[in-house]
C-alpha positions in Angstrom: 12.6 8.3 43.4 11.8 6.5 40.1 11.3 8.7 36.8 10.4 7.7 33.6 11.1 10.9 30.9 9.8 10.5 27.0 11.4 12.6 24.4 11.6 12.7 20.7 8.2 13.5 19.9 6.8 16.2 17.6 5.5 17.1 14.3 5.8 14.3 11.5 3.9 14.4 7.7 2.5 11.4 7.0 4.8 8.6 5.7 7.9 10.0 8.2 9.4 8.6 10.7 10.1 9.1 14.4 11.8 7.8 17.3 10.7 8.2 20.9 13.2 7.6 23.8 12.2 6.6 27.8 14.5 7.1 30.0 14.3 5.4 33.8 16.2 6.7 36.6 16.3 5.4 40.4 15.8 2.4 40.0 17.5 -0.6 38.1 16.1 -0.5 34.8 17.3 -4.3 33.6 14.6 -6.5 35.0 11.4 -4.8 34.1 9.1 -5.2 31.6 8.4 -2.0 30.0 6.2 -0.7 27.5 4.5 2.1 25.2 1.0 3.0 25.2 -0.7 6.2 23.9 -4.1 7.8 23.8 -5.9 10.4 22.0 -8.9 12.8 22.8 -12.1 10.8 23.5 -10.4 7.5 23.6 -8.9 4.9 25.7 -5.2 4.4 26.0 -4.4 1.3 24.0 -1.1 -0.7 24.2 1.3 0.3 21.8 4.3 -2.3 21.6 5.7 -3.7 25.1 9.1 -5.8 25.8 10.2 -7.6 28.9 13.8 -7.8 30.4 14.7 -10.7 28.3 13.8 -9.2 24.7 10.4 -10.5 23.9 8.2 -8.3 22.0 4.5 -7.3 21.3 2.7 -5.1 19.8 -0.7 -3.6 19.1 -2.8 -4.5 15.7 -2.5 -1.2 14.4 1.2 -0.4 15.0 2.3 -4.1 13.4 5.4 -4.0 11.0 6.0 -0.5 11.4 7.0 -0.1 15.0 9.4 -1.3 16.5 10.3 -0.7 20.2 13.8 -1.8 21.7 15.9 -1.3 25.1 19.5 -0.4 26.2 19.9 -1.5 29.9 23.3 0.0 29.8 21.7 3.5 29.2 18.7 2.6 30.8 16.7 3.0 27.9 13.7 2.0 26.1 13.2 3.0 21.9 10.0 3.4 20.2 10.8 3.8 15.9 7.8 4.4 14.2 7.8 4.4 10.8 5.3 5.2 7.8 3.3 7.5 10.4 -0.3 8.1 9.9 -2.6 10.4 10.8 -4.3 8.6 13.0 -1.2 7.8 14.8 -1.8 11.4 16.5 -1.3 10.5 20.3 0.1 11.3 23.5 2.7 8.5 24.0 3.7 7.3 27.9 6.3 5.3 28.9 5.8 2.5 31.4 7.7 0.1 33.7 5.7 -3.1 34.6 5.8 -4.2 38.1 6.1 -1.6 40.2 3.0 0.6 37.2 5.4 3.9 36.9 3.9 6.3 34.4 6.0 8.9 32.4 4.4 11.7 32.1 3.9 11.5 27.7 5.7 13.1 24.9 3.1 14.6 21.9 3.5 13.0 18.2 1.3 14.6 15.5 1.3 13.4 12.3 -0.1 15.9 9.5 -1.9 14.6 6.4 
C-alpha cells in the first residue's frame, strides 16, 4: 500500500521560515515525479512547486524565489523550504506522486501577520 505523510507544518509569523517533509512508503520513490500543491478555504488547489525523478524543477508564480522544493531518494523524501512566509501563504499543503495521482492527506501552515 502506497502512503504519502506531510509533516513540518504549523504556526509561522510573517517573514519566517518553514520546511515541509513528504515521506512515500510502498512503493519506489526514485522515478516519480512528485509535487506540492495547497489550497485554502473558498479556493482551488493551485500547484505549488513540482520536481521530477531527474531534478527538474517548477514552481508556481506566487511561491517564485522563496520556495524551494528538493528530494532524497535514499530517504524517500521530498522537501518543501519556504521562506519569507506571507500571510496569504495560509494553506493546507498535500504531497503528491505523479503517475500513479497518490494524495497525502495535507499538513496545516498558518502564517500570522
Amino acid at each position: 500500500q502506497v502512503q504519502l505523510v506531510e509533516s513540518g507544518g504549523g504556526l509561522v509569523q510573517a517573514g519566517g521560515s518553514l520546511t515541509l517533509s513528504c515521506a512515500a512508503s510502498g512503493t519506489i520513490f526514485g522515478f516519480n515525479t512528485m509535487g506540492w500543491y495547497r489550497q485554502s478555504p473558498g479556493k482551488q488547489r493551485s500547484m505549488v512547486a513540482t520536481i521530477t525523478a531527474g531534478g527538474d524543477t517548477n514552481y508556481g508564480d506566487s511561491v517564485k524565489r522563496r520556495f524551494t522544493i528538493s528530494r532524497d531518494n535514499a530517504k524517500n523524501t521530498v522537501y518543501l523550504q519556504m521562506n519569507s512566509l506571507k500571510p496569504e501563504d495560509t494553506a493546507v499543503y498535500y504531497c503528491h506522486m505523479f503517475y500513479y495521482g497518490y494524495w497525502g492527506k495535507g499538513t496545516l501552515v498558518t502564517v500570522s501577520s
